[in-house]
Kinemage of the C-alpha trace (Angstrom):
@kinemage 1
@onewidth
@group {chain A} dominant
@subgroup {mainchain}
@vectorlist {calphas} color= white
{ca unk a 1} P -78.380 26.863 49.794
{ca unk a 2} L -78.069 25.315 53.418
{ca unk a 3} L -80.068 22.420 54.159
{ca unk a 4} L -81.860 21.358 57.527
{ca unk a 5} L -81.881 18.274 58.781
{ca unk a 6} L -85.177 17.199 60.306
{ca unk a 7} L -84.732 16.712 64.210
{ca unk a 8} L -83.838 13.386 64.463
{ca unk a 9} L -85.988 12.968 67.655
{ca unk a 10} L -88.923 13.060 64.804
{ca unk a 11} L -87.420 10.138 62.790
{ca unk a 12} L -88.713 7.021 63.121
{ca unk a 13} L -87.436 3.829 64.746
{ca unk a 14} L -86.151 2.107 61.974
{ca unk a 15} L -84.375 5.080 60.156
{ca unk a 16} L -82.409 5.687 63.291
{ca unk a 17} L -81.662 2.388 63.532
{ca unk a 18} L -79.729 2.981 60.128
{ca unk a 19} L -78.243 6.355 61.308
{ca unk a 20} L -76.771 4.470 64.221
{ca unk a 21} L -75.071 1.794 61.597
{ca unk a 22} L -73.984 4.253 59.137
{ca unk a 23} L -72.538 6.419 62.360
{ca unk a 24} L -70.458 3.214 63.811
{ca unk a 25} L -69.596 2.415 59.793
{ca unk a 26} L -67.939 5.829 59.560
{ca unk a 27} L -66.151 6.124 63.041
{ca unk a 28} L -64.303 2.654 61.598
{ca unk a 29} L -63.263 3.976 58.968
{ca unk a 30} L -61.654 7.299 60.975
{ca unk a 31} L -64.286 9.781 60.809
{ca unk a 32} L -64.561 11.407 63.856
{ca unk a 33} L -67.365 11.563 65.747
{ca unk a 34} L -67.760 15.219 65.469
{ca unk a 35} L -67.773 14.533 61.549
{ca unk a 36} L -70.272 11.997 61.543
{ca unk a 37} L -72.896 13.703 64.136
{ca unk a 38} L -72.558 16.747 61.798
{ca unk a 39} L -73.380 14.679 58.811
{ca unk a 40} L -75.967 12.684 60.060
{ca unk a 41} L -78.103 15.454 62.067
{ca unk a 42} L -77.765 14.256 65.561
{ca unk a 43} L -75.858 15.410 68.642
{ca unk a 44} L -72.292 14.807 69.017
{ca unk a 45} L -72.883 13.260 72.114
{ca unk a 46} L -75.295 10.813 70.743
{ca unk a 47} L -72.722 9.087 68.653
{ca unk a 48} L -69.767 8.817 71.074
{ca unk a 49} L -72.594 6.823 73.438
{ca unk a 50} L -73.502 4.337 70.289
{ca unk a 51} L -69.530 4.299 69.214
{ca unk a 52} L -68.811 3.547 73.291
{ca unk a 53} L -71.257 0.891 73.681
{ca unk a 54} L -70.147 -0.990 70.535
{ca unk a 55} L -66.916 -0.776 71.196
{ca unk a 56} L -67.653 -2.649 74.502
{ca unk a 57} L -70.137 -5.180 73.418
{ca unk a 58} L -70.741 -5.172 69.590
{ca unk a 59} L -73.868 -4.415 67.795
{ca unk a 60} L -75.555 -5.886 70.663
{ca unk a 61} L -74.816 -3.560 73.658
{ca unk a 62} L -76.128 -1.073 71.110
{ca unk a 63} L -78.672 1.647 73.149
{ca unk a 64} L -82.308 1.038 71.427
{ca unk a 65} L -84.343 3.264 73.575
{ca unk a 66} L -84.913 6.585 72.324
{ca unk a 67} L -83.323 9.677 74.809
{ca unk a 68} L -82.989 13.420 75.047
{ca unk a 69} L -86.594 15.255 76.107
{ca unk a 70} L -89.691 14.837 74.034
{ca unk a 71} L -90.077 17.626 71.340
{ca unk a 72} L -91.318 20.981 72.478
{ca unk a 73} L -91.113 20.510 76.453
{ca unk a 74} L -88.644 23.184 77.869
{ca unk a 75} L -89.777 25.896 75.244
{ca unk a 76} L -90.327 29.414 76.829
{ca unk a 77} L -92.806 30.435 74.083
{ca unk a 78} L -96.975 27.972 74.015
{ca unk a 79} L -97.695 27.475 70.286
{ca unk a 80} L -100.457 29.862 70.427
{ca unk a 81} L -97.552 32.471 71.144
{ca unk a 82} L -95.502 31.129 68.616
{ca unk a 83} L -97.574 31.299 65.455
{ca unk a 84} L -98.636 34.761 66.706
{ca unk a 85} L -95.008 35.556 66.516
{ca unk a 86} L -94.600 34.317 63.234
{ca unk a 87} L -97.377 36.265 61.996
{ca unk a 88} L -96.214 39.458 62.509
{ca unk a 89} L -92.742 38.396 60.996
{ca unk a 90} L -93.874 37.949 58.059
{ca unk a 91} L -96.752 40.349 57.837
{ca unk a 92} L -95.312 44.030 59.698
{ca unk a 93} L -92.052 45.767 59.579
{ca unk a 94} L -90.200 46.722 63.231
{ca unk a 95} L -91.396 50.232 62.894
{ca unk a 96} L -94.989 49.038 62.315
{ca unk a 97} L -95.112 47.576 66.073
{ca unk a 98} L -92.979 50.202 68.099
{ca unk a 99} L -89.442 48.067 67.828
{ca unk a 100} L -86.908 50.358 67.094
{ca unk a 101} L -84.816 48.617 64.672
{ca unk a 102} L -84.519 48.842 60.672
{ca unk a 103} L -84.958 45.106 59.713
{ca unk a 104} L -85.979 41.819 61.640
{ca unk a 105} L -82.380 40.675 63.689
{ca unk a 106} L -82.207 38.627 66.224
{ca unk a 107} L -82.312 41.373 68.109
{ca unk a 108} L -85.451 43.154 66.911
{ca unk a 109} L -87.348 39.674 67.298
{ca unk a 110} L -86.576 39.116 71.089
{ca unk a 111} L -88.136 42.637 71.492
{ca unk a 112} L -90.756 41.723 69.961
{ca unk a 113} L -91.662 38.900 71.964
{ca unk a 114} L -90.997 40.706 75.418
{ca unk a 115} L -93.307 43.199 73.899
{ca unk a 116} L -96.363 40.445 72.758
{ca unk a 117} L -95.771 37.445 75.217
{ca unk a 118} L -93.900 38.987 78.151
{ca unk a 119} L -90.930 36.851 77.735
{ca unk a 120} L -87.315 37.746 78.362
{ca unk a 121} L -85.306 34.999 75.520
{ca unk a 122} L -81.610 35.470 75.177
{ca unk a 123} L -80.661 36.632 71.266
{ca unk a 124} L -79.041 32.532 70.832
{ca unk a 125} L -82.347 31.055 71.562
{ca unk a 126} L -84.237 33.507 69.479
{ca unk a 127} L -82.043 32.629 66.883
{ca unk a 128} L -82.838 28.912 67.663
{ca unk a 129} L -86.636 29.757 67.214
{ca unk a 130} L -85.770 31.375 64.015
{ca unk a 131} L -84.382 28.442 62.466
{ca unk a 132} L -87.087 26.097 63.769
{ca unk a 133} L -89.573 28.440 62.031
{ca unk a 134} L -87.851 28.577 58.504
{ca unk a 135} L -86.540 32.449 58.723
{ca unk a 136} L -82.966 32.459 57.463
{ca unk a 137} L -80.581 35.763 57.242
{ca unk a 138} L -80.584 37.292 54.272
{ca unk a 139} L -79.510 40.652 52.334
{ca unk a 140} L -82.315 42.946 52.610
{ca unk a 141} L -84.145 44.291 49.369
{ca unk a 142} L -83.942 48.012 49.445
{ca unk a 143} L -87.215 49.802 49.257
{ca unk a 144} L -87.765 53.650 49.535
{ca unk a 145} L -89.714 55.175 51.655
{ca unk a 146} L -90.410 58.033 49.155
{ca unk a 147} L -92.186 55.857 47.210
{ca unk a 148} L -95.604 56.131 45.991
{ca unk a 149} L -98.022 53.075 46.460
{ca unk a 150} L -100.712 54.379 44.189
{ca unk a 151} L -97.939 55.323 41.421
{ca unk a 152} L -96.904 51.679 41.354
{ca unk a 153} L -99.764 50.353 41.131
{ca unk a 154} L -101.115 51.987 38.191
{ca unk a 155} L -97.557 50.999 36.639
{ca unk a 156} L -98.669 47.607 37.277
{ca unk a 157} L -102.288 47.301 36.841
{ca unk a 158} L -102.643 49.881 34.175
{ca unk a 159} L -99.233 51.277 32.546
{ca unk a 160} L -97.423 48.464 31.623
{ca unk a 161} L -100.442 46.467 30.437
{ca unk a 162} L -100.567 48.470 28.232
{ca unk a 163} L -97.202 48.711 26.837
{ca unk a 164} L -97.272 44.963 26.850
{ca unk a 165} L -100.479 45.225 24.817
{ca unk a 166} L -99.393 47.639 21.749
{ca unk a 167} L -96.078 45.938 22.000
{ca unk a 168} L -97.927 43.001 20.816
{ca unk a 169} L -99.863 44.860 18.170
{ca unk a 170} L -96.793 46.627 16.454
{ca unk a 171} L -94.580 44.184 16.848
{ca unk a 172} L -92.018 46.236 19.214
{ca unk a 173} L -89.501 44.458 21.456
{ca unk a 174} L -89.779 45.763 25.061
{ca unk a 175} L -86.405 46.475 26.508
{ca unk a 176} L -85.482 47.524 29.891
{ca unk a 177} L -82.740 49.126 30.843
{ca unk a 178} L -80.246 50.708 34.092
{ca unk a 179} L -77.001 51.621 34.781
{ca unk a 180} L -74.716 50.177 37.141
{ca unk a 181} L -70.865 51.310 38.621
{ca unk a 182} L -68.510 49.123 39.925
{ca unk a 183} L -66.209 49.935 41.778
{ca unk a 184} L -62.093 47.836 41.997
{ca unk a 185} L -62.073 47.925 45.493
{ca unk a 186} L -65.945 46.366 45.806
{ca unk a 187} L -65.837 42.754 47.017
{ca unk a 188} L -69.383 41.651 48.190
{ca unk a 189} L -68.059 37.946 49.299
{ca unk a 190} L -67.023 37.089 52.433
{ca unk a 191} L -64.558 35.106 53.564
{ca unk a 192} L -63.334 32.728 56.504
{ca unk a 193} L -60.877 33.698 59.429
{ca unk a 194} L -59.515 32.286 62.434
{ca unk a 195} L -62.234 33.294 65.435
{ca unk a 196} L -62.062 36.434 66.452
{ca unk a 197} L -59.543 37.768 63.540
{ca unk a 198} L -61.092 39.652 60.211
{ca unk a 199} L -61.186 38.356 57.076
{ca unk a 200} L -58.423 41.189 55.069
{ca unk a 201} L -58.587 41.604 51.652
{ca unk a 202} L -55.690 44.706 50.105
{ca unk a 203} L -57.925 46.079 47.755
{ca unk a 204} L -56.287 48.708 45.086
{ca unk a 205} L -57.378 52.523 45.083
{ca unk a 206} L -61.391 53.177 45.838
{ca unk a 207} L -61.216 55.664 42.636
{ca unk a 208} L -61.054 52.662 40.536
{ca unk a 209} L -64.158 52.607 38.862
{ca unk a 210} L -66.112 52.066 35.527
{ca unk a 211} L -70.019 51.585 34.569
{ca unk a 212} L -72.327 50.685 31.958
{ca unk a 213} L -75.708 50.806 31.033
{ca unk a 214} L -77.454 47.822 30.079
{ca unk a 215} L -80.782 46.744 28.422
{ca unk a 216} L -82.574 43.015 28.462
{ca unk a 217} L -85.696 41.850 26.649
{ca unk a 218} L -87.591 38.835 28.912
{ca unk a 219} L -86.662 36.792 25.259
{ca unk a 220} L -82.940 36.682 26.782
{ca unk a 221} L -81.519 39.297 24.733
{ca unk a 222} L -79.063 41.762 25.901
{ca unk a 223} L -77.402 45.272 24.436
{ca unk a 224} L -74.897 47.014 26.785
{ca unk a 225} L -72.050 49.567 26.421
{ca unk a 226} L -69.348 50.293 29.438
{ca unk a 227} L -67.631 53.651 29.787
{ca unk a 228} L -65.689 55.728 32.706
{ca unk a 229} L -67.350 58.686 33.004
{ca unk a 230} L -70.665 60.169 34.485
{ca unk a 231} L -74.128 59.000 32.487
{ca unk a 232} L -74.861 62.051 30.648
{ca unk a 233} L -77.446 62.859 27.883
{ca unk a 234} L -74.936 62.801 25.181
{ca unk a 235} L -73.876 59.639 26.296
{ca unk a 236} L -77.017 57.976 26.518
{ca unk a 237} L -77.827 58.771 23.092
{ca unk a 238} L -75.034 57.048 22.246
{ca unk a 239} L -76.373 54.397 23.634
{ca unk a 240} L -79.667 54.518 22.091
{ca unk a 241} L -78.095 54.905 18.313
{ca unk a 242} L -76.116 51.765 19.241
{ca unk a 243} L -79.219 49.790 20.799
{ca unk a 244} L -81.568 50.732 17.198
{ca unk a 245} L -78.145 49.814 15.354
{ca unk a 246} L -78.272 46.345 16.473
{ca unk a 247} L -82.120 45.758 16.661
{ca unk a 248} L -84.685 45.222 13.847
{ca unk a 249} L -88.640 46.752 14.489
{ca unk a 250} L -89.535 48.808 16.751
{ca unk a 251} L -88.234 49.019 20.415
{ca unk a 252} L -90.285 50.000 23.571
{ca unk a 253} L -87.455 51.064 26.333
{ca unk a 254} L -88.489 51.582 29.723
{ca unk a 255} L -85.988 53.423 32.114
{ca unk a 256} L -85.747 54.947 35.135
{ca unk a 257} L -86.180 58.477 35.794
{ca unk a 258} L -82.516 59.325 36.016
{ca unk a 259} L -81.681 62.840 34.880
{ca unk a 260} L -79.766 62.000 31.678
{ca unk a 261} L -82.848 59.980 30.476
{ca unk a 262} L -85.422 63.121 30.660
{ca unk a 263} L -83.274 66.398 28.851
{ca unk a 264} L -84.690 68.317 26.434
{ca unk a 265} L -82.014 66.698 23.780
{ca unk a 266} L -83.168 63.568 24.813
{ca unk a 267} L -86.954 64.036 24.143
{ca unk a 268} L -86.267 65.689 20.721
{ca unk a 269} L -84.126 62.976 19.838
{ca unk a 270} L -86.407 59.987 20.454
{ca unk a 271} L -89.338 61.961 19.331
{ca unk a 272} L -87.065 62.240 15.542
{ca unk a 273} L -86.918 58.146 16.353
{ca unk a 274} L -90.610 57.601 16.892
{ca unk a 275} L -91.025 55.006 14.484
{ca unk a 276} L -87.903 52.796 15.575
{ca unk a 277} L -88.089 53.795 19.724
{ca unk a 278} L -90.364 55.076 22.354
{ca unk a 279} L -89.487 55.646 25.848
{ca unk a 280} L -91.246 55.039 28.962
{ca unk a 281} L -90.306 55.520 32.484
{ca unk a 282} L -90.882 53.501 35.612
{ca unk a 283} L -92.498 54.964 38.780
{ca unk a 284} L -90.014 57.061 40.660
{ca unk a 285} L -88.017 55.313 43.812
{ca unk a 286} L -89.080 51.768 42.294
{ca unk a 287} L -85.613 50.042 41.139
{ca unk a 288} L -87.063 47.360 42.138
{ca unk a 289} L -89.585 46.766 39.301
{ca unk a 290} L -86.926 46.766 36.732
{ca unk a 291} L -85.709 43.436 35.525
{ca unk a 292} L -82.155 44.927 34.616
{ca unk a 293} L -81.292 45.552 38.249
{ca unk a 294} L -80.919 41.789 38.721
{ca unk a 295} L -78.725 42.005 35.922
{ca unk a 296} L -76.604 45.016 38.133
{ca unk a 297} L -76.402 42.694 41.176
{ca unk a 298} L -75.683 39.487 39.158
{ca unk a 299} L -72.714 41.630 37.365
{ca unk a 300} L -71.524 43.048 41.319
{ca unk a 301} L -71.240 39.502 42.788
{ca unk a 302} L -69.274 37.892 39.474
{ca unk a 303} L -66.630 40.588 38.101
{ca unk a 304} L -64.347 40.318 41.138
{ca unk a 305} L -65.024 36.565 41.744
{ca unk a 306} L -61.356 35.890 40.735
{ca unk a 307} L -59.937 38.855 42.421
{ca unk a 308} L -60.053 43.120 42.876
{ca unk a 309} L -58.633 44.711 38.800
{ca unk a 310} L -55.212 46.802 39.494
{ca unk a 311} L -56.437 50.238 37.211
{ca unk a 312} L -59.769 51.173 35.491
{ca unk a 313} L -58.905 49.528 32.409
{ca unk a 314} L -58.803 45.972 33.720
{ca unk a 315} L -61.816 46.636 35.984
{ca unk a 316} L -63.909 47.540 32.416
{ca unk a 317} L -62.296 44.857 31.103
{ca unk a 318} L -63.978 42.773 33.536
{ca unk a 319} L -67.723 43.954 33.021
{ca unk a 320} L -67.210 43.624 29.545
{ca unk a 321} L -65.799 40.304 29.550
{ca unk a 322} L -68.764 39.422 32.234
{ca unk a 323} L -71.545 40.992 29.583
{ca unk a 324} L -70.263 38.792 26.008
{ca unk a 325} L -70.034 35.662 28.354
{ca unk a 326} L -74.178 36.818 28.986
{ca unk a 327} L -74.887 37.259 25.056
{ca unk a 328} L -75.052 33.419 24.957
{ca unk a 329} L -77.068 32.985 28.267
{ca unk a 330} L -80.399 34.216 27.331
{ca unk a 331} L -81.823 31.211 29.574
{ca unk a 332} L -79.520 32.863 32.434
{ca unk a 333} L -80.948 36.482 31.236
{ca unk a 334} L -84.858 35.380 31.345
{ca unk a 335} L -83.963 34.125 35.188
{ca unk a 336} L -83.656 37.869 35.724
{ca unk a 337} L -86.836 38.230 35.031
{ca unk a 338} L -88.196 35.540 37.529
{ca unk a 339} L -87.772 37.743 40.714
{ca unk a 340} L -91.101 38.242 42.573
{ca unk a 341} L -91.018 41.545 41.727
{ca unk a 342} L -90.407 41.963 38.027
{ca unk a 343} L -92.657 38.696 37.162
{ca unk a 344} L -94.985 40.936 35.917
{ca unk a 345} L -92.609 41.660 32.651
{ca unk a 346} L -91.612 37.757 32.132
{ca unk a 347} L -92.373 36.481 29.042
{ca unk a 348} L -95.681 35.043 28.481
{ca unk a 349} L -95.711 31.066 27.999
């Protein structure tokens, strides 16, 4: 996580007083002045005038009177204009106000202001403005646009209430589960290069891939089982006969609405089960409210940490090596659990 430095044209005049010490402290011992303006929070500039003027006349010569133009003279946008901005950042989508654009960049923003204030602001400064407001770049959460508002909320107000509630009555474990592929040649990271050069990576052949399906209790637990080929009803009753193998009571599994979960086989099998599993399924186009998705992404950003697998056998290697380091992190497990979305399943405390 980045941290911002407060403007240092905010601090007051005894703690830059000790920013000017510590900067002169670190230029004699060879940090550069680049270094220690960077470290400090304050402009480059600023510290080659202190380091200048005590190099002439000591700690004495040292500039005490504050510089640079008083905060917020010079900005293009009143604070009336600003807030208003803000506002519809974090309340509307482009779309919603005519900006042709799929997410909030740069970009998208300075349209937006032309559009509300009548200012023309270069995409730096808006990015400048940005920053100053707390909005940082991020990966954006996928949401469909098929889905059905009223569908998730009765999932949330009135389906899973329930399941929570005769969970607690019969003593059943709720369980949610999703499959996930990776694939060898999948390297979410990114890495440095020299300006204007790519960051390469030789990555081995894209048809490299293996899967599993996974299922996590908010208590930390976790069942899973990899394999190589396409999620099929046969296999996922495998699955299931391995998940009541290695539970005790009764299990309430909620899954997506994926094919393999909904044959006719399926059905008649769980409905043999019915007094060791039950199956319920989450509104359609709603990955989202599944806690075992952050389980998917967690897995994505690990298994090639050290590197892309040569064949399919190391790469399910990997996941599998990834999910028995996870057995004994149910702490790490409940975090899934902890997204905004899915808070709704955490445990109770």
């Amino acid at each position: 996580m980045a941290i911002t430095l407060p403007d240092a044209r905010e601090l007051s005049d005894e703690v830059l007083e000790a920013l000017r010490l510590r900067a002169l402290h670190g230029c004699e011992q060879g940090i550069s002045e680049t270094e220690m303006a960077e470290l400090l929070g304050v402009a480059r500039e600023t510290v080659c005038r202190w380091w200048s003027a005590y190099a002439d006349g000591g700690l004495a010569a040292l500039p005490h009177a504050r510089t640079g133009r008083p905060i917020g003279t010079g900005r293009r946008l009143a604070d009336g204009q600003a807030q208003r901005i803000q506002e519809l950042l974090r309340t509307h989508q482009p779309d919603d106000l005519g900006i042709h654009a799929p997410l909030w960049t740069r970009r998208a923003v300075a349209d937006l202001i032309r559009q509300q204030c009548q200012v023309d602001l270069p995409v730096r400064t808006v990015g400048l403005y940005l920053r100053r407001w707390g909005f940082t770049p991020k990966r954006p959460r996928r949401h469909s646009r098929n889905q059905d508002p009223e569908e998730v909320r009765h999932w949330l107000e009135e389906t899973y209430p329930a399941i929570e509630a005769r969970a607690v009555e019969e003593s059943a474990t709720i369980y949610w589960a999703d499959e996930v592929g990776v694939a060898a040649d999948q390297q979410p990271a990114r890495g440095y290069a020299p300006r204007g050069q790519p960051a390469t990576e030789e990555v081995p052949d894209p048809h490299i891939r293996a899967s599993q399906i996974s299922a996590i209790s908010n208590q930390g637990d976790v069942r899973f089982m990899t394999y190589t080929q396409t999620m099929n009803a046969a296999l996922f009753l495998v699955f299931l006969e391995r998940l009541l193998r290695s539970t005790v009571g009764k299990v309430f599994l909620i899954v997506d609405r994926l094919g393999a979960h909904q044959t006719p086989e399926v059905k008649t099998w769980v409905a043999a089960h019915g007094d060791r599993l039950e199956v319920f399924h989450l509104p359609s186009h709603a990955p989202e409210l599944n806690p075992d998705e952050y389980l998917n992404h967690d897995l994505k950003e690990q298994v090639h940490a050290a590197g892309l697998p040569e064949d399919k056998v190391e790469e399910r290697w990997r996941i599998q090596d990834f999910m028995r380091h996870l057995l004994h992190l149910p702490e790490r497990v409940r975090s899934y659990f902890q997204h905004p979305s899915v808070q709704y399943a955490a445990a109770l405390l």
